[in-house]
DOROTOR-120282 format. One record per residue (C-alpha): residue number from 1; residue in three letters; z, y, x. Coordinates in steps of 0.2 Angstrom, whole numbers. Example, Ala and Ser with C-alpha at 12.3 -4.5 7.8 and 13.67 -1.06 7.14 Angstrom:
<atoms>
1, Ala, 39, -22, 62
2, Ser, 36, -5, 68
</atoms>
This chain:
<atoms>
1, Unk, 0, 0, 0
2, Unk, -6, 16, 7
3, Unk, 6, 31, 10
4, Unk, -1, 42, -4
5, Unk, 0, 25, -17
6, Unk, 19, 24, -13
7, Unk, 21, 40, -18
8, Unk, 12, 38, -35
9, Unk, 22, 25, -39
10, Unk, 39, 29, -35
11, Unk, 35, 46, -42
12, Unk, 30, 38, -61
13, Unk, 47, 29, -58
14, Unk, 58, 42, -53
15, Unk, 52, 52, -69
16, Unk, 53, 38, -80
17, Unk, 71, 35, -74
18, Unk, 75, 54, -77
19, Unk, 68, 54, -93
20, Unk, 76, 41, -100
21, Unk, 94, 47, -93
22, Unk, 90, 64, -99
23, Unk, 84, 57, -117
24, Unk, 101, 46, -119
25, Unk, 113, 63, -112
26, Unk, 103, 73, -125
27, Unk, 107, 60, -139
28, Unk, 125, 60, -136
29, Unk, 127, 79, -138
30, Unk, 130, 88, -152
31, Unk, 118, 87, -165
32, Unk, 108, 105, -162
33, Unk, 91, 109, -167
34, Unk, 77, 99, -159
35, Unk, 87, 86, -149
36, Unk, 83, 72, -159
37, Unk, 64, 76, -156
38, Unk, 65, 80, -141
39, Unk, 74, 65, -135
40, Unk, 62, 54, -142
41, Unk, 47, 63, -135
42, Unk, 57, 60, -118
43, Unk, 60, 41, -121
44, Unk, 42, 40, -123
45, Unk, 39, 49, -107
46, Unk, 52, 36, -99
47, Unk, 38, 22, -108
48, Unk, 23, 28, -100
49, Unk, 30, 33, -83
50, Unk, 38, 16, -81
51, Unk, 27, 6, -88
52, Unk, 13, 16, -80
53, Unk, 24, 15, -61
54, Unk, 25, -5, -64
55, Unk, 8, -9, -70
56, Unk, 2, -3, -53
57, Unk, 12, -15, -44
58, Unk, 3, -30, -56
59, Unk, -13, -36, -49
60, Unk, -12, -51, -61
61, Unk, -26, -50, -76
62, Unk, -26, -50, -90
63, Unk, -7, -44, -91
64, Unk, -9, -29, -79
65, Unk, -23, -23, -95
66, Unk, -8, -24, -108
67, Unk, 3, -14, -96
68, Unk, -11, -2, -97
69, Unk, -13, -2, -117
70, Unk, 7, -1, -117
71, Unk, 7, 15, -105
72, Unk, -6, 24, -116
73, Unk, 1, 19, -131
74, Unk, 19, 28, -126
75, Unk, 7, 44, -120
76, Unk, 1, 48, -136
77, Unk, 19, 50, -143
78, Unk, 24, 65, -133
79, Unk, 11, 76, -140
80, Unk, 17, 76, -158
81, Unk, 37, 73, -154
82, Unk, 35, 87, -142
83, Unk, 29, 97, -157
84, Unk, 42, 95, -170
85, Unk, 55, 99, -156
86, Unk, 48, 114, -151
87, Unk, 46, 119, -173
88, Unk, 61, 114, -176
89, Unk, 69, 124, -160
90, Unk, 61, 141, -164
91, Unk, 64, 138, -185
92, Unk, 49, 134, -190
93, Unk, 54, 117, -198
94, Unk, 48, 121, -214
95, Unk, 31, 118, -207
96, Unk, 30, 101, -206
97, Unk, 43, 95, -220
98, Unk, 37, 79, -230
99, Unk, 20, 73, -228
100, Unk, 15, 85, -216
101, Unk, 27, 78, -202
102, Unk, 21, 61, -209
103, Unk, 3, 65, -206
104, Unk, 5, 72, -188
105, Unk, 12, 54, -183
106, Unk, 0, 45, -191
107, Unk, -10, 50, -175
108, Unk, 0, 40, -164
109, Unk, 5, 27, -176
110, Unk, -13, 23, -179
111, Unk, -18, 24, -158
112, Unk, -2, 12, -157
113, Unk, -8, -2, -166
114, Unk, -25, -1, -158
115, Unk, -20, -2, -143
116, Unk, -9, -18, -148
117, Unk, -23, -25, -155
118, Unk, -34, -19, -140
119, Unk, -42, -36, -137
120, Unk, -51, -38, -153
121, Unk, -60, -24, -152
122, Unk, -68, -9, -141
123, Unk, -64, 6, -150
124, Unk, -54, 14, -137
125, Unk, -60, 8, -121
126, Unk, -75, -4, -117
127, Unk, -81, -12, -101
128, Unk, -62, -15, -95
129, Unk, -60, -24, -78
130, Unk, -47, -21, -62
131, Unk, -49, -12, -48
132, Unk, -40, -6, -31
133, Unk, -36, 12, -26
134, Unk, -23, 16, -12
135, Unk, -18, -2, -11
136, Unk, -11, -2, -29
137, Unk, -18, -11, -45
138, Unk, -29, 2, -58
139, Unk, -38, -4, -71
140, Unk, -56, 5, -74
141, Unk, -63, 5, -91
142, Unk, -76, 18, -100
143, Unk, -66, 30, -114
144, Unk, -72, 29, -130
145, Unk, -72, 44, -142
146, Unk, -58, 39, -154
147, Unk, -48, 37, -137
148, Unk, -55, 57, -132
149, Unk, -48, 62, -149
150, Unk, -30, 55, -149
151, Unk, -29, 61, -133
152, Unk, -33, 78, -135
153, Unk, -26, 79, -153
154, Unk, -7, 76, -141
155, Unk, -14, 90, -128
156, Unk, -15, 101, -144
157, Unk, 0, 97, -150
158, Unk, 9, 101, -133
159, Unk, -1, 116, -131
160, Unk, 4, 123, -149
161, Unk, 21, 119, -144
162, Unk, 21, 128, -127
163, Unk, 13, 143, -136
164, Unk, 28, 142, -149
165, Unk, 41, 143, -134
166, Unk, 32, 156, -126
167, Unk, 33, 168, -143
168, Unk, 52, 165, -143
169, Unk, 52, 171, -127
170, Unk, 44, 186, -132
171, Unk, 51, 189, -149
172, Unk, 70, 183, -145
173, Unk, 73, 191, -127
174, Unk, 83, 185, -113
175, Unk, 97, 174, -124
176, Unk, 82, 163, -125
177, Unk, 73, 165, -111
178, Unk, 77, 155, -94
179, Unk, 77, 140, -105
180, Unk, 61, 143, -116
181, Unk, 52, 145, -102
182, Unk, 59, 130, -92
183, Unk, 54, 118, -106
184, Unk, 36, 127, -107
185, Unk, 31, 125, -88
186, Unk, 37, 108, -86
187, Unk, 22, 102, -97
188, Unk, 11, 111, -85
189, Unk, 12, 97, -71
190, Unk, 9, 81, -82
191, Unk, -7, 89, -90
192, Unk, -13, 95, -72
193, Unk, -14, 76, -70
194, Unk, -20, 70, -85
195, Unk, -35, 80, -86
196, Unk, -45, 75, -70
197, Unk, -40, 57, -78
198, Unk, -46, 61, -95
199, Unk, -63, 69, -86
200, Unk, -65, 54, -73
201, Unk, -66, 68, -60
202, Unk, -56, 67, -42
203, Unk, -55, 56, -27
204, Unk, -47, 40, -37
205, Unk, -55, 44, -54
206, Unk, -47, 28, -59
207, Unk, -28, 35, -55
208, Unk, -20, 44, -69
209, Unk, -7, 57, -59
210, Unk, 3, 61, -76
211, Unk, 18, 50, -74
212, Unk, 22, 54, -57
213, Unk, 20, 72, -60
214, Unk, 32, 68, -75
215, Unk, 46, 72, -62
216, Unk, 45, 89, -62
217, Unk, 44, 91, -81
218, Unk, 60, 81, -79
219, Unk, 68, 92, -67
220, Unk, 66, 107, -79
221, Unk, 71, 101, -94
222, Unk, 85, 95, -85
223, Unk, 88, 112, -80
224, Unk, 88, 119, -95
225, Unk, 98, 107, -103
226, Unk, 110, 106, -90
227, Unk, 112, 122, -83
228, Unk, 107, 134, -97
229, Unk, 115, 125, -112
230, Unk, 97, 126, -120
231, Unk, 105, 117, -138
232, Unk, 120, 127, -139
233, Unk, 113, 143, -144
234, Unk, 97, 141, -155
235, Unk, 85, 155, -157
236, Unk, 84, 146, -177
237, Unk, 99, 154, -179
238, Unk, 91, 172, -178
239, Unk, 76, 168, -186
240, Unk, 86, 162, -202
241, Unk, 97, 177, -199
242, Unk, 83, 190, -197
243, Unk, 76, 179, -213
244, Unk, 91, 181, -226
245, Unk, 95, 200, -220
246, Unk, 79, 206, -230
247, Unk, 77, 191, -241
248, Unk, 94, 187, -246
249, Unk, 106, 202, -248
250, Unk, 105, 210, -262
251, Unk, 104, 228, -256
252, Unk, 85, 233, -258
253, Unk, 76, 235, -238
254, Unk, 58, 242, -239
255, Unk, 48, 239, -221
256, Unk, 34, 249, -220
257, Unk, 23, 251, -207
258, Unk, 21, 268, -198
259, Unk, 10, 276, -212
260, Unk, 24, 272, -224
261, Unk, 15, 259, -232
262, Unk, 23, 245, -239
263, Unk, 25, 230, -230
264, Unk, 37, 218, -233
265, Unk, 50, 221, -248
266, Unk, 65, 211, -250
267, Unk, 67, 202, -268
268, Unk, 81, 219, -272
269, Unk, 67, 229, -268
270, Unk, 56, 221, -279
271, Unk, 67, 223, -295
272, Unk, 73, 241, -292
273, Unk, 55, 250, -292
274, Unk, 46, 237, -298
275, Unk, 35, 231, -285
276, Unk, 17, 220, -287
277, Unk, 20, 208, -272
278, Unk, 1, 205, -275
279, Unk, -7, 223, -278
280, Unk, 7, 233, -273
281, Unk, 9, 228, -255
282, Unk, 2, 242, -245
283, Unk, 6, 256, -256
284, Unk, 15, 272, -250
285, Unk, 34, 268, -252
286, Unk, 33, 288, -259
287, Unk, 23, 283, -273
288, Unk, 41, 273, -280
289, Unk, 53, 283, -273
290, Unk, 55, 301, -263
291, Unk, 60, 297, -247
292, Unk, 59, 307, -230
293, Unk, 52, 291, -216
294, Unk, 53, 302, -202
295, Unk, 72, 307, -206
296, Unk, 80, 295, -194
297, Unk, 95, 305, -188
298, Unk, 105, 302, -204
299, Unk, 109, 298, -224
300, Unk, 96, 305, -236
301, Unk, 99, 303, -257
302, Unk, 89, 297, -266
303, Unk, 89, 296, -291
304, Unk, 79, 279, -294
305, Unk, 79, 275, -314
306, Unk, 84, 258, -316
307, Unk, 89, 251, -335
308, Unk, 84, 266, -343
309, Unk, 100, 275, -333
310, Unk, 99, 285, -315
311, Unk, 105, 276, -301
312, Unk, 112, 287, -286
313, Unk, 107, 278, -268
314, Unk, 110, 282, -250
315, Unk, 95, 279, -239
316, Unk, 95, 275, -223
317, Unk, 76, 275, -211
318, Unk, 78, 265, -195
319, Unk, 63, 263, -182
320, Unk, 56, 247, -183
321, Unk, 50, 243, -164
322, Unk, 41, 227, -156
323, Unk, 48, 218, -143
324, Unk, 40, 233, -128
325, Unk, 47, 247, -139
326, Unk, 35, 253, -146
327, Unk, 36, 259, -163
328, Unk, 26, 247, -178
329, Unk, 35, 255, -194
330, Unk, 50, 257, -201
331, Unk, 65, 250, -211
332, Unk, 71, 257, -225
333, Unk, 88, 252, -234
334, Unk, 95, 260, -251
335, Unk, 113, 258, -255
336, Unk, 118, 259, -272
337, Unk, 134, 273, -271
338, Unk, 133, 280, -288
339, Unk, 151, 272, -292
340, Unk, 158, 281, -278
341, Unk, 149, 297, -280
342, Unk, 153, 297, -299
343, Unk, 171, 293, -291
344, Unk, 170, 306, -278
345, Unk, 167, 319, -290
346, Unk, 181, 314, -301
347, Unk, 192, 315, -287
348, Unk, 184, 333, -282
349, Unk, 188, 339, -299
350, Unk, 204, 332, -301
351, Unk, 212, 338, -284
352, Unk, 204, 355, -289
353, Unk, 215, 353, -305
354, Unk, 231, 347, -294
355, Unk, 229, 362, -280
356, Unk, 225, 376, -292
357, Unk, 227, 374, -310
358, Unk, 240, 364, -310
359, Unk, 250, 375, -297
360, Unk, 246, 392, -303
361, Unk, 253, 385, -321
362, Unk, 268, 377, -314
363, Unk, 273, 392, -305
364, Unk, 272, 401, -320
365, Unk, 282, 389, -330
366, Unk, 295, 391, -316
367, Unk, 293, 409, -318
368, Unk, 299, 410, -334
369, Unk, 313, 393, -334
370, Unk, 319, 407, -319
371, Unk, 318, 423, -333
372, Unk, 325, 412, -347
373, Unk, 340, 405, -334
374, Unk, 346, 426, -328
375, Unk, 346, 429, -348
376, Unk, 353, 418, -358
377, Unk, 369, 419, -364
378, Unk, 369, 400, -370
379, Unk, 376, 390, -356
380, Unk, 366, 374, -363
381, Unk, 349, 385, -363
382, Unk, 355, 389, -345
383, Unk, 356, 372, -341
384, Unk, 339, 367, -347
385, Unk, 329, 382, -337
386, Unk, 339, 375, -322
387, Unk, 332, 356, -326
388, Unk, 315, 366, -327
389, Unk, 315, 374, -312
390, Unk, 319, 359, -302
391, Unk, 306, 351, -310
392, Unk, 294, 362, -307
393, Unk, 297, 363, -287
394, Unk, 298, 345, -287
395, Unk, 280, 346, -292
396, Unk, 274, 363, -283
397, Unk, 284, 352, -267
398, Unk, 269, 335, -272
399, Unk, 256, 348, -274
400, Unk, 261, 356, -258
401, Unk, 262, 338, -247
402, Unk, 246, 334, -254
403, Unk, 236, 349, -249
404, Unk, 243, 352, -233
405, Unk, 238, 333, -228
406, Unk, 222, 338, -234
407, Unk, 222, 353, -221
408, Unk, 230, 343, -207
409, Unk, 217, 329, -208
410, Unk, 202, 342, -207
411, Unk, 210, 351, -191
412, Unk, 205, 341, -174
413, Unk, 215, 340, -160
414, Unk, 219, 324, -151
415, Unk, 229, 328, -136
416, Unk, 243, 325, -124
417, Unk, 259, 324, -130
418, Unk, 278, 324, -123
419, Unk, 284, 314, -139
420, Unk, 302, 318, -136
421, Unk, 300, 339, -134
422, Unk, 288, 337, -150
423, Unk, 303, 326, -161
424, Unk, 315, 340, -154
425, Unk, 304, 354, -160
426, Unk, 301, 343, -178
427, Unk, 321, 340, -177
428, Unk, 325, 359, -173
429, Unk, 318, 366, -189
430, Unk, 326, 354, -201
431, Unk, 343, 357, -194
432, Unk, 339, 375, -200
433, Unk, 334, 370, -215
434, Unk, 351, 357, -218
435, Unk, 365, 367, -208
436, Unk, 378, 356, -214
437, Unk, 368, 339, -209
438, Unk, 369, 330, -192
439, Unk, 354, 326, -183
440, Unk, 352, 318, -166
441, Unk, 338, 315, -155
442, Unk, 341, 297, -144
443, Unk, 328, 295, -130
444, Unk, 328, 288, -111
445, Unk, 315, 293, -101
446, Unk, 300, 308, -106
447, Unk, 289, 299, -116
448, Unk, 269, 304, -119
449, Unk, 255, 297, -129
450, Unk, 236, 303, -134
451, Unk, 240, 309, -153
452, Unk, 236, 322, -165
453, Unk, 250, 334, -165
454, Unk, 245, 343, -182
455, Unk, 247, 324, -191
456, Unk, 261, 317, -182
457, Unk, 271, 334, -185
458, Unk, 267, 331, -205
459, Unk, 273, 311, -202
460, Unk, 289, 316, -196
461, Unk, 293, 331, -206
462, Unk, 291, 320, -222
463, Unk, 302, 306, -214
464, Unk, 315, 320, -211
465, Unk, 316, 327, -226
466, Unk, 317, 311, -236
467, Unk, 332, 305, -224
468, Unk, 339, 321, -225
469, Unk, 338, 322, -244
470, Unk, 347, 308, -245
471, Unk, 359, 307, -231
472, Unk, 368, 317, -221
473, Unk, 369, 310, -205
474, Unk, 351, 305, -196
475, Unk, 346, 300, -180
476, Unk, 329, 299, -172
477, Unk, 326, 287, -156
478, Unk, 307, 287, -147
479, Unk, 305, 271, -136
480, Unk, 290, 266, -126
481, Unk, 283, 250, -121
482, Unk, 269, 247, -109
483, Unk, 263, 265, -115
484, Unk, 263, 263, -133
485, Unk, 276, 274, -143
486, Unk, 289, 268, -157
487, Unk, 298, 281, -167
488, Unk, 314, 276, -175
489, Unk, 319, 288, -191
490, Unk, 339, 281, -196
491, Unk, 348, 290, -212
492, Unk, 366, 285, -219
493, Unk, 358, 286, -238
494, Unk, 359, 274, -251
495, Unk, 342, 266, -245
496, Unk, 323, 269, -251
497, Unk, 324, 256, -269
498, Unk, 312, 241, -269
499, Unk, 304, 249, -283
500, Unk, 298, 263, -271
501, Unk, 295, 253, -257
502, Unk, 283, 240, -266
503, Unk, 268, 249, -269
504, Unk, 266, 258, -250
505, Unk, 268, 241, -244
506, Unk, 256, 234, -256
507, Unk, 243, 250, -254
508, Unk, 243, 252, -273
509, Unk, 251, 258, -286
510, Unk, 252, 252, -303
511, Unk, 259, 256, -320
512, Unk, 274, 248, -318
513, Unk, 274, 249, -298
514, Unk, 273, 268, -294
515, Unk, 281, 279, -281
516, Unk, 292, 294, -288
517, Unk, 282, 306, -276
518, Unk, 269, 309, -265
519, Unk, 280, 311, -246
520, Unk, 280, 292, -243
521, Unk, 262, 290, -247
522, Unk, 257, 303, -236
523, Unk, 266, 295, -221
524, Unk, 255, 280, -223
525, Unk, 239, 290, -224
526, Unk, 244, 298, -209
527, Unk, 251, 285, -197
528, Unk, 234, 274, -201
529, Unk, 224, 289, -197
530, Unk, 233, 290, -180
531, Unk, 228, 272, -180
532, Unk, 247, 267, -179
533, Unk, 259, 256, -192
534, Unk, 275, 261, -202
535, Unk, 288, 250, -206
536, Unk, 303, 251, -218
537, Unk, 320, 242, -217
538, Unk, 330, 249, -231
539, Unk, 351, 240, -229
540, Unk, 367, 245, -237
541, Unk, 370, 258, -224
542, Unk, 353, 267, -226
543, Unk, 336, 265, -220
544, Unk, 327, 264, -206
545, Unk, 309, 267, -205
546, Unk, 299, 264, -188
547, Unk, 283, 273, -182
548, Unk, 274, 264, -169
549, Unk, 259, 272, -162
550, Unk, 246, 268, -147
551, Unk, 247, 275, -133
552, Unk, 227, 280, -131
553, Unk, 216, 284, -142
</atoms>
C-alpha cells in the first residue's frame, strides 16, 4: 500500500470513528433543536466513511461490490438529514412537517433499496468490476443517471442547508455565529472530494476522497458542539420570538417600509383599522390613521374610531434597519391609553377641586366657625365652631401635604447629603414647633448618602409630626451599613392602629380599609421615589417606623 493510500484510508476511518462518537455525545444531550437530525446525518457519515475505509482493504469480489453499494447507500442520507437539522435549527420546521419531510426521504429510502438489490439490475451503476489504485481495492463502474440524480438531489439538500446557516449568520449576529459557520464550512471538504468522483475527473478517478476528507467536517462540528455549546442557545428561539411579537400580542404593530407603506400588520392591526391583508398591503399607513413616520424622537397621539366609540392611542415609530444598518422601513406600535388618559384627566380635575375649590371654601368655612366662636354667647354653639375649625385645618393640613408633595416631586436636586446635620435641621424646627416635647437625635459617626434633599425633608417632617402628635418623647437614630442609610423615627404614643397601617402596607385603600389622612401616604410616595423602603413596628410603647435608603443613586 502506497503512502498516499494509507492515508486515504485511515483518513475515511478516523472520520467515521469521530462521527460516530460525536453522533452518540449529541444524542445523550439535551434534547435541543436539530440534534436528533443532525445526529443521524452523522451516524450516516460514520456508515460511509467506515464502510468506505474498509472496503478498500477487501480485494475479495463480489463482497468488496456490496461494501461499495453499502458505502453509497449511507451517502445519500446525509444530504436530506443534514437538511431537516439545519430547518429545524434556524425555525423553519414548519417547512417540511407531514408529508413534505416524508417526501424528502423518499429519495434515500428509494436509492437504499436499489442499492440492496444492486445485483438484479443496472440502474445505478453498470459495467461493475475491481480495480487497484495506490495499492488499495476500488471498484470502477460507469454512473448511471438515476445514480447522478440522487446524488446531486443530497448536494442540493446540503447546499440549501449551508445557505440556511449562512442567513442565520447574517440575520441573528454573533450569538450565532462561530457555530453557524463552523457547521457550514465543514461540508465544504467532503463535497471538494465527492465531486472529482462524481465527474470521473483526477489522477485515481476511481478513488472517492469524501470519507477521508470527512475528518475535517468532523473536527468542526465538534468544535461547535463542544466548544461553542451550538444546541444550548437556538437561533429558533428568536425567530419564534421575533414571530409572536407582531403576530401574537395584542397591541396593534404596523411595519411599513420607508415610503410608509404597509407592509406587514399584526392580526391587532388588522382589526383596529380594518385592513385587506390581500388589497390593502402596500397602502399608505396615513390613509388609516394620521401618523408622523419620521417622528422617531418620542410619543405621538393618535383618535382611531373603533365600535362606533374613539379610542385614544399612544404611538410609537422606531427605525426598522437590516442587519448593516441601513434603514428598510419602520415599525410602528399603537398603545391603547384611553383608560388612563380618561383617568388622568379625572385626576387633573379632581386635584384642581382638592387644591383650589375645596381650600378656598374650607377656609371660608373656618372663617366663619372662627366669627361664630368670638360671638356667641351660647357655650354649646362655641363648642361646635371650635369642632369646625379643627375640622377644617385638619383638612386645609391633607390639602396642604398633598400639594406640597406635588411641588417637591417636580423640584430636581439629587445631591450629597450629611444625613445627620440634615435630621438636626428637620429636628430643630419641630422642637420649635412642640416646645414642651423632647426630641433627640442618636448618631455615631457623619453619615452621607446621594438623596433628594427637597423629598427626604417632606419624609421626615411628616414622620415627625405624626410621632409628635402623638407622643411626647421621640428619638431619631441614622445608621449606615456598607453606605446605605437607615433612619430610625421612635415615639412613646399609643401606636399607629392596624386599621391605619393595613392599607399603606397593602398599597390600597378600600372602603372599609382607609387611612384617616393623607401624611402616611405621602411617606410611602416619597421613600419609593427615593428608591428606598419604609417600615412600621407599632408596640405597646409606641412606634417605630424605619427609613432605609441607598446610598447612590
Amino acid at each position: 500500500m502506497e503512502p498516499v493510500g494509507l492515508v486515504v484510508v485511515c483518513g475515511s476511518l478516523v472520520a467515521g470513528v469521530g462521527a460516530l462518537g460525536l453522533a452518540t455525545y449529541l444524542r445523550r444531550q439535551r434534547q435541543s433543536a436539530g440534534v436528533q437530525w443532525f445526529a443521524v446525518s452523522l451516524v450516516g457519515v460514520a456508515a460511509w466513511c467506515l464502510t468506505y475505509g474498509v472496503g478498500l482493504l477487501v480485494f475479495a469480489y463480489p463482497l468488496r461490490l456490496h461494501i461499495e453499494a453499502l458505502s453509497l447507500a449511507a451517502a445519500h442520507w446525509l444530504g436530506p438529514t443534514f437538511l431537516l437539522f439545519s430547518l429545524q435549527y434556524t425555525g423553519r420546521a414548519a417547512v417540511v412537517r407531514g408529508w413534505r419531510r416524508l417526501a424528502l426521504l423518499a429519495v434515500p429510502a428509494v436509492a437504499t433499496g436499489l442499492f440492496a438489490t444492486h445485483p438484479f439490475h443496472a440502474l445505478l451503476w453498470a459495467g461493475a468490476e475491481p480495480a487497484s489504485a495506490l495499492g488499495l481495492s476500488v471498484v470502477q463502474y460507469r454512473i448511471q443517471p438515476l445514480l447522478f440524480a440522487t446524488l446531486l438531489f443530497g448536494l442540493t439538500c446540503a447546499g440549501v442547508a449551508v445557505l440556511l446557516l449562512v442567513e442565520t449568520v447574517v440575520s441573528y449576529g454573533p450569538l450565532y455565529r462561530t457555530e453557524a459557520v463552523a457547521v457550514a464550512l465543514s461540508t465544504a471538504p467532503p463535497t471538494a472530494g465527492l465531486v472529482p468522483w462524481l465527474l470521473g475527473v483526477g489522477p485515481v478517478p476511481a478513488l472517492n476522497l469524501a470519507p477521508p476528507l470527512f475528518a475535517f467536517h468532523v473536527l468542526l462540528d465538534g468544535y461547535a458542539f463542544l466548544s461553542s455549546d451550538m444546541f444550548e442557545t437556538s437561533p429558533t428561539t428568536q425567530r419564534a420570538a421575533e414571530r409572536d411579537a407582531i403576530d401574537d400580542i395584542r397591541t396593534p404593530v404596523v411595519v411599513t417600509d420607508t415610503a410608509g407603506r404597509i407592509v406587514k400588520p399584526n392580526a391587532a392591526a388588522v382589526s383596529l383599522f380594518d385592513i385587506d391583508t390581500r388589497d390593502g398591503l402596500g397602502d399608505p399607513l396615513t390613509d388609516y390613521v394620521a401618523v408622523a413616520l419620521d417622528d422617531l424622537d418620542g410619543t405621538q397621539w393618535a383618535t382611531v374610531r373603533e365600535a362606533g366609540r374613539s379610542r385614544q392611542y399612544s404611538v410609537v415609530v422606531s427605525a426598522l434597519t437590516d442587519p448593516s444598518g441601513r434603514t428598510v422601513g419602520r415599525t410602528v406600535v399603537f398603545q391603547d391609553v384611553t383608560q388612563e388618559r380618561e383617568r388622568e384627566q379625572r385626576l387633573d380635575v379632581l386635584n384642581r377641586i382638592i387644591r383650589h375649590n375645596l381650600r378656598n371654601e374650607m377656609t371660608v368655612i373656618r372663617g366663619h366657625a372662627d366669627v361664630i366662636e368670638d360671638r356667641a354667647d351660647d357655650g354649646q354653639v362655641t363648642d361646635s365652631a371650635s369642632t369646625i375649625e379643627r375640622s377644617a385645618d385638619r383638612l386645609l393640613a391633607t390639602g396642604e401635604k398633598a400639594r406640597e408633595f406635588e411641588r417637591v416631586l417636580d423640584t430636581p436636586g439629587r445631591q450629597s447629603v450629611d444625613v445627620t446635620t440634615f435630621v438636626e435641621s428637620v429636628v430643630a424646627d419641630f422642637r420649635v414647633r412642640f416646645p414642651d416635647a423632647t426630641v433627640d437625635v442618636e448618631t455615631t459617626v457623619p453619615v452621607k448618602c446621594e438623596t433628594e434633599p427637597a423629598i427626604l425633608r417632606l419624609v421626615l417632617g411628616n414622620l415627625m409630626e405624626n410621632a409628635l402628635e402623638h407622643g411626647s418623647h421621640v428619638t431619631v437614630s441614622v445608621e449606615s451599613d456598607d453606605g446605605d442609610v437607615t433612619l430610625a423615627i421612635h415615639d412613646d404614643g399609643p401606636g399607629i392602629t392596624p386599621e391605619e397601617l393595613a392599607p399603606i402596607r397593602r398599597g390600597q385603600e378600600t372602603a372599609l380599609e382607609h387611612s384617616t389622612g393623607i401624611g402616611l401616604w405621602v411617606v410611602r410616595w416619597g421613600v419609593a421615589k427615593l428608591g428606598g423602603d419604609v417600615s412600621f413596628a407599632p408596640s405597646d410603647d409606641g412606634t417605630t417606623v424605619r427609613v432605609s435608603l441607598p446610598g447612590r443613586p
